[in-house]
N, C-alpha and C positions, 0 to 999 in steps of 0.2 A: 477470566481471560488471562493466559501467558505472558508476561511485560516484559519489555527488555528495561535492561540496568537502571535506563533512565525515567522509566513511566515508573519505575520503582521506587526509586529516589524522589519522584515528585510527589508521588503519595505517602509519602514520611517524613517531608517538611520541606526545607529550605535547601533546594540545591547546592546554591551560590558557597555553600560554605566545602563541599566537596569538588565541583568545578569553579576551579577558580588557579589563578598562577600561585605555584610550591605545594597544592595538595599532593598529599598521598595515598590518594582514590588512585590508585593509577587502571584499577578495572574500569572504573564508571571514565576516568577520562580517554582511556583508549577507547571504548563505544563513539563517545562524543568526536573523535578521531574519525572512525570508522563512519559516521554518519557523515561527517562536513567533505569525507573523501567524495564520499557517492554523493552529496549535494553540488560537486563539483569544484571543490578548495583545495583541489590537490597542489596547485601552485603554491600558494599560501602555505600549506600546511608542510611547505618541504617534504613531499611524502616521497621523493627517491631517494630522499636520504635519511630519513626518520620513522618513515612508516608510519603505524597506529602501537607508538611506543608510551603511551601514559605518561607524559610529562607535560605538564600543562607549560611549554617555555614560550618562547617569542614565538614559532611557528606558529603553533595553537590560537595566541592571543593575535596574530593576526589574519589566520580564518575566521574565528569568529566575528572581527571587528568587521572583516569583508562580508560574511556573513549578515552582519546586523546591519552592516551600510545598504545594501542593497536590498534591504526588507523593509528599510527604512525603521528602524530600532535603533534607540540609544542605547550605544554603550561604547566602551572603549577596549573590548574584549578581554581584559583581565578576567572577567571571571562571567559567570554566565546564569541570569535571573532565572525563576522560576518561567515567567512569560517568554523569556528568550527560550528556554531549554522547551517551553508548550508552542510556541514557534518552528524551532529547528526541528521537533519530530514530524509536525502539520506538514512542512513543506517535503520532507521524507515520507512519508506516507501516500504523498500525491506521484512520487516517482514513477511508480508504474503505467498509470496513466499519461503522464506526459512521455514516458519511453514511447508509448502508442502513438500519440498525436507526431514527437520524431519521426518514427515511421511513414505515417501518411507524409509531412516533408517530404522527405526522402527517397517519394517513391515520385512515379511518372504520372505527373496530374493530367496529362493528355488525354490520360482513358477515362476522364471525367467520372470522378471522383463524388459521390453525393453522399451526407449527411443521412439521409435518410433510406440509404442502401448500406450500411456501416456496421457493425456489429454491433450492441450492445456495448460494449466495452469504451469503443470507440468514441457514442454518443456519450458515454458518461464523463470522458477523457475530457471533453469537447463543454461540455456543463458545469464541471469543477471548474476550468481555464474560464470560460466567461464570467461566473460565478467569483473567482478570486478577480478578477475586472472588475467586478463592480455593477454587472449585468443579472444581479438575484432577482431585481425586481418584473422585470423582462419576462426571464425563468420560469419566475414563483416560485422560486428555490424555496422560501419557508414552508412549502405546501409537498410540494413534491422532491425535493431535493435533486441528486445527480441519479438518476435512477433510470436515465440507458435507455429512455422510452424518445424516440423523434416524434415532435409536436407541434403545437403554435408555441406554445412557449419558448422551444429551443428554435424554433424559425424565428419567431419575432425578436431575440435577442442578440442571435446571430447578426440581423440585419441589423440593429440598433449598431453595434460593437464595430462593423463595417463600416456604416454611413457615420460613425465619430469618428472614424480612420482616413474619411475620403477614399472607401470603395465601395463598391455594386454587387449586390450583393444578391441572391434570390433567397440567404437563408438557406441555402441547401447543397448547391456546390462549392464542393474546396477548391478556389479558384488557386494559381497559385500567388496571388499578391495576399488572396485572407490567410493562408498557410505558415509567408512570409512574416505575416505582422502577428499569425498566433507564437513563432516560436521566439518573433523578439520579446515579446510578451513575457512568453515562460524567461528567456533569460535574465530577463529584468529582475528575475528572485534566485537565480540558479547562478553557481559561479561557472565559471568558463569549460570545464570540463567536463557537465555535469553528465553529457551526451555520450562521451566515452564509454559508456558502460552498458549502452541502450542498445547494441546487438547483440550482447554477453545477455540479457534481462530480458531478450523478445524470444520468441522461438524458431527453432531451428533444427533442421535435420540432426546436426551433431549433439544438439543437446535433451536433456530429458526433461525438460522445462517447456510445458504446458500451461496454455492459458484457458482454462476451462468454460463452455459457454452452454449452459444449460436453460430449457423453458422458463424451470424455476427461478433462476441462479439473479440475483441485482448486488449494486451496491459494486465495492472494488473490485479489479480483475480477479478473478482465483489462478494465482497462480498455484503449481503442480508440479509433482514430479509424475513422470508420465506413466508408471506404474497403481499413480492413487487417483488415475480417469476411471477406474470399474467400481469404484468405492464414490464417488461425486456421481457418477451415473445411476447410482444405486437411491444416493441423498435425493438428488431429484425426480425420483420413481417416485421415491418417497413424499415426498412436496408436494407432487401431483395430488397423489393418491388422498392427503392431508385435504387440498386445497388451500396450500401454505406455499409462501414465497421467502427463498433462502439469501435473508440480505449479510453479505461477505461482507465482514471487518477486516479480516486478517486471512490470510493465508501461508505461505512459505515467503519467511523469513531470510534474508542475508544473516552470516555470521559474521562476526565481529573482528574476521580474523583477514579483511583486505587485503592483498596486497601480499599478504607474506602467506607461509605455510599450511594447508590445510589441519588443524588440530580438534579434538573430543573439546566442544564447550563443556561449562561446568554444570550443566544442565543438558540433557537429552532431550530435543522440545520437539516433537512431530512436526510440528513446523518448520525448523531448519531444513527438515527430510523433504520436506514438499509433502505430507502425508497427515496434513490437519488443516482444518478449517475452524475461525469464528465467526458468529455469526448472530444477527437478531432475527425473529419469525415475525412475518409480515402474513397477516389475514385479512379476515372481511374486505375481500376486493382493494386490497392495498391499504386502506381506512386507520388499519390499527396496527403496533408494532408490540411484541415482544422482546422485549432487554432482559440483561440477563438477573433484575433483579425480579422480574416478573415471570421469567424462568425457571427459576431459581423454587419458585412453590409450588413446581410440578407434583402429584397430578393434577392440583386445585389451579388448572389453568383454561383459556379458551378450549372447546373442546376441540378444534382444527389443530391447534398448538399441541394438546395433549396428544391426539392419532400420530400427528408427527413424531415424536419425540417419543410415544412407543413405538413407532417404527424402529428408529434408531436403537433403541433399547432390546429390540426383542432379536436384531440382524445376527446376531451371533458372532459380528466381525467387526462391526461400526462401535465406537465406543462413545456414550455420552457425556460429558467433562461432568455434569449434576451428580452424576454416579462415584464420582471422585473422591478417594480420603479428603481431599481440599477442593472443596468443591468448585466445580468452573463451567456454569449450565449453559455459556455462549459453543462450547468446545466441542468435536465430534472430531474422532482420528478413527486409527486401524488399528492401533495398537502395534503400532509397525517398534517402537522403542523396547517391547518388552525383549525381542533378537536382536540383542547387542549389535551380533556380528552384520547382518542384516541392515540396522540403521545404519551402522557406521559407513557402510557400502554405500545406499542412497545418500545419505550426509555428503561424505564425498564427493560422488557425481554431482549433487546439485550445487553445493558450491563451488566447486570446480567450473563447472558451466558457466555459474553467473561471473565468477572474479577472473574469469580468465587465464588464471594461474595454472 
């Protein structure tokens, strides 16, 4: 799987000694920049007047301190633990999701609004939010996880979550008081800003930012650039066809580069483009998962997982990441990086869209 800076840096030891006040990491601390902006620390971080400049100085140390205050984590933000830094990517990660549930806010709850008329996306937005509440048990989050399906489980936790609010709840309509109390919820982990960024991140006519929803498709939103919907529609032909279910880890990436200039990362990743997916294979009736270490010994895999995954292998346009000099068997793109000129074009466009820039 593709990591940024910092899932990089955690898998090579001890963060704290590269973010921290006076490193001169200044890549890995402009990420960490970049991430507490979109969490919402723009304040904090003085970002109209310093941007995602790699100096770990007061700014810095007082996002993260605001950052760990409201996650309820010690620290004094001088510098930033291994579990802080597996923290602040967890709560980044969920971003997309919670830009959805904004949305529903935000929209007109008159026209009665139900849970269980929602998209996929929606329900799983709505599953992670309970889920970080403290409502797994409800869920059966260890059984099922966020996985987009409307049930008793997501009825009976809904209501749970309401009647410890003092509302009424049926479990299925977004009234607008449970709306209310999901997005104080969300703020309660998010700095003040963090919403700013949540019409630039949903989609829109003027942007090529697609939120893909396929039979097959669970797990995080896919987001997309809207050129790599005939290549996801292909993926789920293909799923079908398998009898495999395509659980999304990752999708199209933000780049690192907020606020200021759109510039060539130091790596070309289909994912910035909107033109990659990661992902684990979900079989036997949901029952069992493929991860990419169980991936990874293709063909000696389930045989629904194997059909898949020569699908992908045989398209002539889909590429497998297994097939990789460096192998990466969660990965499936287009190969959209190998035309320079081409990515650089979608790159553009897609972050453009989302930073508003």
């Amino acid at each position: 799987m593709e990591t940024t800076l910092i899932e990089s840096a955690l898998g090579q030891g001890d963060v704290s000694k590269s973010l921290m006040q006076g490193s001169a990491n200044k890549a890995l601390i402009t990420e960490l920049q970049r991430v507490l902006f979109e969490l919402g620390f723009k304040r904090e971080l003085q970002f109209d007047n310093y941007e995602a400049d790699g100096n770990y100085g007061p700014a810095t140390i007082n996002a993260v301190l605001a950052f760990a205050t409201k996650n309820n984590f010690q620290s004094d933000g001088s510098s930033v633990s291994n579990a802080l830094a597996k923290l602040i990517l967890q709560r980044h990660a969920f971003l997309p999701e919670m830009y959805l549930l904004w949305s529903i806010y935000n929209s007109d709850l008159r026209t009665k609004k139900y849970i269980s008329k929602g998209t996929r996306m929606s329900v799983t937005a709505i599953q992670l939010m309970l889920n970080e509440r403290g409502y797994g048990k409800q869920l059966n989050f260890a059984k099922y996880g966020a996985d987009g399906d409307y049930g008793n489980s997501t009825r009976n936790a809904v209501i749970a979550y309401a009647k410890d609010n003092g509302i009424e709840s049926d479990g299925d309509l977004l009234t607008r008081p449970l709306m209310d109390l999901m997005i104080k919820d969300i703020n309660a982990f998010y700095g003040s800003n963090w919403s700013n960024l949540a019409v630039n991140n949903l989609p829109s006519e003027e942007s090529p930012l697609v939120l893909f929803e396929g039979s097959r498709f669970l797990g995080q939103p896919c987001r997309a650039d809207i050129q790599f919907v005939p290549m996801l529609q292909k993926i789920n032909a293909y799923a079908e066809q398998a009898d495999v279910f395509i659980h999304v880890t990752s999708s199209f990436r933000t780049s690192s580069n907020v606020g200021g200039a759109i510039v060539k990362p130091a790596t070309r990743s289909n994912h910035m483009a909107g033109h990659a997916i990661d992902m684990n294979v979900i079989y036997d009736n949901k029952k069992k998962s493929a991860n990419s270490k169980e991936l990874a010994k293709y063909p000696a895999v389930a045989e629904p997982v194997r059909r898949f995954i020569k699908s992908i292998i045989d398209d002539g346009v889909l590429r497998w990441g297994g097939n990789f000099q460096t192998k990466d068997p969660v990965h499936i793109d287009d190969n959209l990086n190998q035309d320079m000129a081409r990515w650089d074009k979608r790159y553009k466009a897609m972050q453009k869209a989302v930073q508003g820039v």
